[in-house]
N, CA, C and O atoms as a MOPAC input file, in Angstrom:
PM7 MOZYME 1SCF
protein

 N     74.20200 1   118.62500 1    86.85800 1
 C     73.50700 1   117.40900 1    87.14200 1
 C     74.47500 1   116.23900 1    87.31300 1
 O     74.13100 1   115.34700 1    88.08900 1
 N     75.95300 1   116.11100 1    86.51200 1
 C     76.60200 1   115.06500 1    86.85600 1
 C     77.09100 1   114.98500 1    87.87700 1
 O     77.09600 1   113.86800 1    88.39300 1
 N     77.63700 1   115.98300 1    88.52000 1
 C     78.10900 1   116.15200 1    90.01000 1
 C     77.55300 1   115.85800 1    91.17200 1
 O     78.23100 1   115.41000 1    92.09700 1
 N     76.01700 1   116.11300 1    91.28700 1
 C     75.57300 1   115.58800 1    92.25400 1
 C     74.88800 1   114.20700 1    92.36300 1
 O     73.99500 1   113.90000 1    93.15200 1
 N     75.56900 1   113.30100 1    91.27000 1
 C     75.04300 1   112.02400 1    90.86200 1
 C     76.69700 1   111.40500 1    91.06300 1
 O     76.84800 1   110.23200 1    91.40300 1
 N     77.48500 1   112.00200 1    90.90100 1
 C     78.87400 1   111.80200 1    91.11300 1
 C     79.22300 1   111.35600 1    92.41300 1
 O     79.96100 1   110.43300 1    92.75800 1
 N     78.55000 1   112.18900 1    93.08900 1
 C     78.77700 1   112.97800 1    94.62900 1
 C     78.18200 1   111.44400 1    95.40600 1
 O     78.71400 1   110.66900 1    96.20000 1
 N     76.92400 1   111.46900 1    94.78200 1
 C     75.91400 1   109.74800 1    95.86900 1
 C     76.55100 1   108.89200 1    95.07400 1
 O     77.26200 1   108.30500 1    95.89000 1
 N     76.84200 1   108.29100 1    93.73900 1
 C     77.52600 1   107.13100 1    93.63400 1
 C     78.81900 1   106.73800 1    94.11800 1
 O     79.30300 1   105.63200 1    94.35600 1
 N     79.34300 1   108.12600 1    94.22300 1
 C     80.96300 1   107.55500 1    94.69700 1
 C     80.72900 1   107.25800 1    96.42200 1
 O     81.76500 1   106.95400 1    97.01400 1
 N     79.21600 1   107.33700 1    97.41800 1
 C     79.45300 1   106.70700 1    98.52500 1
 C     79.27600 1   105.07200 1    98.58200 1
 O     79.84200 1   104.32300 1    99.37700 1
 N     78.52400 1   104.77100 1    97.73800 1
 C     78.40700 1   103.48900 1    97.65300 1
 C     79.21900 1   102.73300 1    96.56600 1
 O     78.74500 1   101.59900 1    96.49200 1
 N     80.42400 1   102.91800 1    95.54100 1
 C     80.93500 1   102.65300 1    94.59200 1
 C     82.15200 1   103.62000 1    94.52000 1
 O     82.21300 1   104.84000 1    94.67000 1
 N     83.25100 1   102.54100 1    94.19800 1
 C     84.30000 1   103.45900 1    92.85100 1
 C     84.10800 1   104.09500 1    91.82300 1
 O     83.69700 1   103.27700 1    91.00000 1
 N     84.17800 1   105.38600 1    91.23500 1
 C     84.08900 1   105.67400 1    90.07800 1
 C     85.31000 1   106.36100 1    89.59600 1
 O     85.82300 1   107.29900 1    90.20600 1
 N     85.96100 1   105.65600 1    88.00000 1
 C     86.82300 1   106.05900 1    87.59200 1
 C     86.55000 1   107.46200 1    86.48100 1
 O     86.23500 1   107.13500 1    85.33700 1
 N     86.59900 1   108.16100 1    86.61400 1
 C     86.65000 1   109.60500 1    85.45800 1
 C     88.04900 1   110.09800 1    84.79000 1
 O     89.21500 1   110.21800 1    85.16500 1
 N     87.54200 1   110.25000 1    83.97800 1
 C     89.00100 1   110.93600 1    82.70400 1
 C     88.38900 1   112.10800 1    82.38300 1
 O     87.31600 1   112.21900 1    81.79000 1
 N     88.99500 1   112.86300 1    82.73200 1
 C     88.46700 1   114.70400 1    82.67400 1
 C     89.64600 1   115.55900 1    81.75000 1
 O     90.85500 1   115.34000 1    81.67800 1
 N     89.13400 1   116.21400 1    81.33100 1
 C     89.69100 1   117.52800 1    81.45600 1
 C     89.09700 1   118.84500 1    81.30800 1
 O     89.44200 1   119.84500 1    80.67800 1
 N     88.05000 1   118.55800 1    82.10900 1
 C     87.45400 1   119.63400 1    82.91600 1
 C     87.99400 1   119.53800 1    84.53800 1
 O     88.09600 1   118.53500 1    85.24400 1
 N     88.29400 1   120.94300 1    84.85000 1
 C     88.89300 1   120.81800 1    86.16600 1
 C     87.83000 1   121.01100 1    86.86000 1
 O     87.99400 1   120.71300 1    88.04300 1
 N     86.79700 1   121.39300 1    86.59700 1
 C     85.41200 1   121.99400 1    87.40900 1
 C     84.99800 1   120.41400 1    87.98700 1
 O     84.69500 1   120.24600 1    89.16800 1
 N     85.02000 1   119.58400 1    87.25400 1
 C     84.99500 1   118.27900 1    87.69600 1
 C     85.02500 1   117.70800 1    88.88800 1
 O     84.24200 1   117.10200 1    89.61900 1
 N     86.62200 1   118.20900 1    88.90400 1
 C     87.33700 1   117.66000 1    89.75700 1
 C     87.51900 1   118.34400 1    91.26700 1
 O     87.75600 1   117.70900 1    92.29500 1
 N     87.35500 1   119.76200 1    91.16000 1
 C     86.85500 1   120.89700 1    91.82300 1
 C     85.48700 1   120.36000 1    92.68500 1
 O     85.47600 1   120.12200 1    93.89300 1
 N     84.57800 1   120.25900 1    91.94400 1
 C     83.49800 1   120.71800 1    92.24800 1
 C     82.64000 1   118.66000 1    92.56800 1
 O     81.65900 1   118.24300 1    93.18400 1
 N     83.28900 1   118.27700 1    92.07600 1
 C     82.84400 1   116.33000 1    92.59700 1
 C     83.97600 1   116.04400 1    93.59900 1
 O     84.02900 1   114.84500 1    93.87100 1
 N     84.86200 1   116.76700 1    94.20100 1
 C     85.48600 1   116.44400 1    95.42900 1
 C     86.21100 1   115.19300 1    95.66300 1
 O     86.08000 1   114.39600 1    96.59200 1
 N     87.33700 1   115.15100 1    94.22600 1
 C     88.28300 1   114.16400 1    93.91800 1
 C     88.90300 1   113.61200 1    94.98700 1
 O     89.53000 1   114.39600 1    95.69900 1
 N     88.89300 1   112.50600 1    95.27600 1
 C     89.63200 1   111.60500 1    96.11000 1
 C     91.11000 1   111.45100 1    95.66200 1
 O     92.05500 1   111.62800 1    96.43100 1
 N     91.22000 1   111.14500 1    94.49700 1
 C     92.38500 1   110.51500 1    94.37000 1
 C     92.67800 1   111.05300 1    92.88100 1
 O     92.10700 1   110.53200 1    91.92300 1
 N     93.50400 1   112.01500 1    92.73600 1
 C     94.00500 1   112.81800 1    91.10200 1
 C     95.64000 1   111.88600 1    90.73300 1
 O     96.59300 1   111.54400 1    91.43400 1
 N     95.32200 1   111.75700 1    89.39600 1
 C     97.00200 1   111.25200 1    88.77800 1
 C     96.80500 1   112.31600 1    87.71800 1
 O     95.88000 1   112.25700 1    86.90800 1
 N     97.70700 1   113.29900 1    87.74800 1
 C     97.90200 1   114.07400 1    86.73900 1
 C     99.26900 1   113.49700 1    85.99900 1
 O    100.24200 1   113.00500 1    86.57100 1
 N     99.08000 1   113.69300 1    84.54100 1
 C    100.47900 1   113.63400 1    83.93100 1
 C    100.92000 1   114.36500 1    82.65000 1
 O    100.05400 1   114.98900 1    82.03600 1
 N    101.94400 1   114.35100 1    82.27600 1
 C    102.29000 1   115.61100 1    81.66600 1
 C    103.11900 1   114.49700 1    80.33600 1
 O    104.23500 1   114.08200 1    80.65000 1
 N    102.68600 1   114.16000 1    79.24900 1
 C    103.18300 1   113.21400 1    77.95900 1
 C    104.23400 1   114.41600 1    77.44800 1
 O    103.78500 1   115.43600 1    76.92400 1
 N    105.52800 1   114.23000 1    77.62500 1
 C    106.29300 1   115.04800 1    76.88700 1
 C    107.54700 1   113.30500 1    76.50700 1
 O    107.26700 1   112.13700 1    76.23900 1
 N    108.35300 1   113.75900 1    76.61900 1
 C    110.09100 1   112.82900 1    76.58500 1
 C    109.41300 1   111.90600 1    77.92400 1
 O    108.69600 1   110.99900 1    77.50200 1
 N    109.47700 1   111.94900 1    78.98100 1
 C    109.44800 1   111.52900 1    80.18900 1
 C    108.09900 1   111.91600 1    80.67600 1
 O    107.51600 1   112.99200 1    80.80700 1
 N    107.75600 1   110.49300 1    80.93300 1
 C    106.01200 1   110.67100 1    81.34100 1
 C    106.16600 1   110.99600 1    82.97600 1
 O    106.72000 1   110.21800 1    83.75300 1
 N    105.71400 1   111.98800 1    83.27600 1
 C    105.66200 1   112.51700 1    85.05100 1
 C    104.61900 1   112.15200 1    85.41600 1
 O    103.73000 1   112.39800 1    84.60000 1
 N    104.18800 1   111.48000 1    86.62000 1
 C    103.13700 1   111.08600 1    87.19400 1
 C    103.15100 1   111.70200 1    88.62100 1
 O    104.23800 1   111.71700 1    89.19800 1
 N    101.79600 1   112.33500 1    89.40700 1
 C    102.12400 1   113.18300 1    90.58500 1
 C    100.17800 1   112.73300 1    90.73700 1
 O     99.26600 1   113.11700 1    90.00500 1
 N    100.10700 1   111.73800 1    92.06300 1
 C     98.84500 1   111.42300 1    92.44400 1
 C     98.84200 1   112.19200 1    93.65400 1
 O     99.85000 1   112.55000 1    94.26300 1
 N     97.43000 1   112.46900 1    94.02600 1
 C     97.23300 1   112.87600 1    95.37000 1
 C     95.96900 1   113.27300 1    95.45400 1
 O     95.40200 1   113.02600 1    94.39000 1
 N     94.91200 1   114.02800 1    96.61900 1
 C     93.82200 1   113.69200 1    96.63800 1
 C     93.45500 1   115.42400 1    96.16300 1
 O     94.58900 1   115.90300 1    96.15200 1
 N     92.85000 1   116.13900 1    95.92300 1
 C     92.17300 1   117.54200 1    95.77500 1
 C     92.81400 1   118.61100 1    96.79600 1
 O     93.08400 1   119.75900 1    96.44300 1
 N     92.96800 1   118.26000 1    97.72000 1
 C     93.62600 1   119.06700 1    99.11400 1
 C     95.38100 1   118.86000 1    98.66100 1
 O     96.06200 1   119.64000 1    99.32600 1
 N     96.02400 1   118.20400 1    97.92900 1
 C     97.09200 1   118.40600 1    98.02200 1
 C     97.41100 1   119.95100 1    97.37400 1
 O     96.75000 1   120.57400 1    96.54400 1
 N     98.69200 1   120.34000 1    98.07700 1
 C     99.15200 1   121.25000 1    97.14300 1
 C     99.82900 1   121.26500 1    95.64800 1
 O     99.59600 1   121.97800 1    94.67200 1
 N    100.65000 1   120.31900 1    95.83400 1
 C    101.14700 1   120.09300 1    94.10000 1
 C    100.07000 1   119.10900 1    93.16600 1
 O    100.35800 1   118.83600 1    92.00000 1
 N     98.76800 1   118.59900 1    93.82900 1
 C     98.21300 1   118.58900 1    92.72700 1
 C     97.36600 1   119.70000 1    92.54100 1
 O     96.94600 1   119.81100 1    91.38900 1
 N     96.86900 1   120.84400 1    93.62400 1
 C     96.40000 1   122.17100 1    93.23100 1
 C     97.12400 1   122.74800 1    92.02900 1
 O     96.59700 1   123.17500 1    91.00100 1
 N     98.59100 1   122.68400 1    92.36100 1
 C     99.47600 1   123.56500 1    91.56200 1
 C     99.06700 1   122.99000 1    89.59000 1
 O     98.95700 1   123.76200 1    88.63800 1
 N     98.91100 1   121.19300 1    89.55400 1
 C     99.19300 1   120.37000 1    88.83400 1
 C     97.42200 1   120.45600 1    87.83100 1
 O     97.24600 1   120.23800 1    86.63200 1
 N     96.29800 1   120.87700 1    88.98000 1
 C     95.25900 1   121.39600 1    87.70100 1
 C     95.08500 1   122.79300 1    87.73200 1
 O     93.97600 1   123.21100 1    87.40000 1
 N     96.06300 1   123.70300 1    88.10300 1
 C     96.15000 1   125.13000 1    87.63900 1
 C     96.98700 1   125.00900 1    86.42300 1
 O     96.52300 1   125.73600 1    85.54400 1
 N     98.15800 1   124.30000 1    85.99500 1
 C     98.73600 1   124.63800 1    85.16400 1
 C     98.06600 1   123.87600 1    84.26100 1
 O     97.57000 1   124.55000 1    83.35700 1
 N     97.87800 1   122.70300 1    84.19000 1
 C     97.55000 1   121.89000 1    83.25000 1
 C     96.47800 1   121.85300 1    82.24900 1
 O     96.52500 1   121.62400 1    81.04000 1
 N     95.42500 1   122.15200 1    83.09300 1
 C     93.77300 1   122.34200 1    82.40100 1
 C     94.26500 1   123.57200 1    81.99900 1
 O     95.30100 1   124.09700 1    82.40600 1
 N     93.20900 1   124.16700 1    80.89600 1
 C     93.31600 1   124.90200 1    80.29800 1
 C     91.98500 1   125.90900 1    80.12700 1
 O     91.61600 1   126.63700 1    79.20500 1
 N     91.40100 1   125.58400 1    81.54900 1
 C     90.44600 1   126.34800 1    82.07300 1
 C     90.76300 1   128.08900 1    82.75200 1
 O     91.90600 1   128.45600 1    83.02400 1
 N     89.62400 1   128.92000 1    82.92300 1
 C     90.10200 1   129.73300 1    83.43600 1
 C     90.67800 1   129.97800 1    84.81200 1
 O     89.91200 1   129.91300 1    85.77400 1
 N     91.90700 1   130.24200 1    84.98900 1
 C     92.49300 1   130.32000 1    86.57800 1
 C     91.52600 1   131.15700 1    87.34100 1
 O     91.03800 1   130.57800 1    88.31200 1
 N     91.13600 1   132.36700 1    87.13800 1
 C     90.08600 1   133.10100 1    87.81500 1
 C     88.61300 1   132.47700 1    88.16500 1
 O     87.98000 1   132.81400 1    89.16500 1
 N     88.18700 1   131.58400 1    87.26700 1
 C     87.04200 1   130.89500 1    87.51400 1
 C     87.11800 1   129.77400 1    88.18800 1
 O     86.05000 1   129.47400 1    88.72000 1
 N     88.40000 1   128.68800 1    88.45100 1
 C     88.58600 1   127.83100 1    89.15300 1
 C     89.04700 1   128.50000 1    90.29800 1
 O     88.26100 1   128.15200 1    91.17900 1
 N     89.65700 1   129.06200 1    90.65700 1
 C     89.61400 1   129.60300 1    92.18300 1
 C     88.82600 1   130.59200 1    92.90400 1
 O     89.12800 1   131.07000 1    93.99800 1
 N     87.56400 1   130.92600 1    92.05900 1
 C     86.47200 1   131.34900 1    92.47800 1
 C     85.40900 1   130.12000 1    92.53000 1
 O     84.46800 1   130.08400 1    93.32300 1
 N     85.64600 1   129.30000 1    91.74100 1
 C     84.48200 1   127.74300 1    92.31900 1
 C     85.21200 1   127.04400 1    93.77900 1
 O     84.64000 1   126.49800 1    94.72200 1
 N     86.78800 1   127.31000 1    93.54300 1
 C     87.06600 1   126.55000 1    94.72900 1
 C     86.73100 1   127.35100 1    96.28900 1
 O     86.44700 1   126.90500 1    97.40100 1
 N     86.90400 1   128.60600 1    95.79800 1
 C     86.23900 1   129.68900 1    97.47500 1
 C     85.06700 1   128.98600 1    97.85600 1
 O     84.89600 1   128.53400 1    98.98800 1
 N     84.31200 1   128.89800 1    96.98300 1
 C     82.81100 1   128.99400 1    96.85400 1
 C     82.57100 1   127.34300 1    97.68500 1
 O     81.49700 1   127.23200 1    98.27700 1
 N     83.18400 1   126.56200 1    97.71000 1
 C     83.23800 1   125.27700 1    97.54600 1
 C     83.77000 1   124.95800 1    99.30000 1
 O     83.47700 1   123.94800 1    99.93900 1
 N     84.57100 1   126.07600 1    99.77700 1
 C     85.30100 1   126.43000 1   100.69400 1
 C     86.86200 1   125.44900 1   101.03500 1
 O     87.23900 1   124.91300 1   102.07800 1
 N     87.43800 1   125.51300 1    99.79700 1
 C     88.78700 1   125.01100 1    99.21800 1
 C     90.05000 1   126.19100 1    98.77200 1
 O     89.88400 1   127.01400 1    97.87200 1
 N     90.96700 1   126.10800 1    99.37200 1
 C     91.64800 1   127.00600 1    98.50900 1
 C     92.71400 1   126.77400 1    97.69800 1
 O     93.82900 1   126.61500 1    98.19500 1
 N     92.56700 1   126.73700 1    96.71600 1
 C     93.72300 1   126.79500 1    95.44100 1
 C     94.45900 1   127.83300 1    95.41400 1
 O     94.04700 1   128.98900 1    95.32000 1
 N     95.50300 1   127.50600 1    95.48800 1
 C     96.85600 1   128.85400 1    95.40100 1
 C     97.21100 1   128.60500 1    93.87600 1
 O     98.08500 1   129.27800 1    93.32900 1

């Protein structure tokens, strides 16, 4: 139910989300991802859902299943490597 309420507000409005659900981000058709990684040195890597290193950046990161996120993204007709 949040997704497709996600989906019509973000044509008429900005909406900012803090996830860490990747299905989220998958499946509400992220415009614009900043992933980052808090270790010594904060890494910052933005880009929109179609990039590849942020594909790469919510495969490693979330801690969702890899098999189930690249079976929502087929489904979705996206492909995550």
């Amino acid at each position: 139910m949040l997704i497709p309420r996600m989906r019509k507000l973000k044509t008429q409005q900005q909406i900012i989300c803090v996830t860490r659900d990747e299905h989220i981000l998958v499946s509400g058709d992220a415009e614009q991802v900043i992933a980052t990684q808090s270790e010594k040195n904060l890494e910052v890597i933005t880009g929109d859902i179609n990039n590849k290193e942020i594909q790469k950046q919510i495969l490693e990161i979330f801690e969702g299943d890899r098999f189930a996120l690249l079976e929502k993204s087929r489904k979705l007709g996206r492909i995550l490597e």
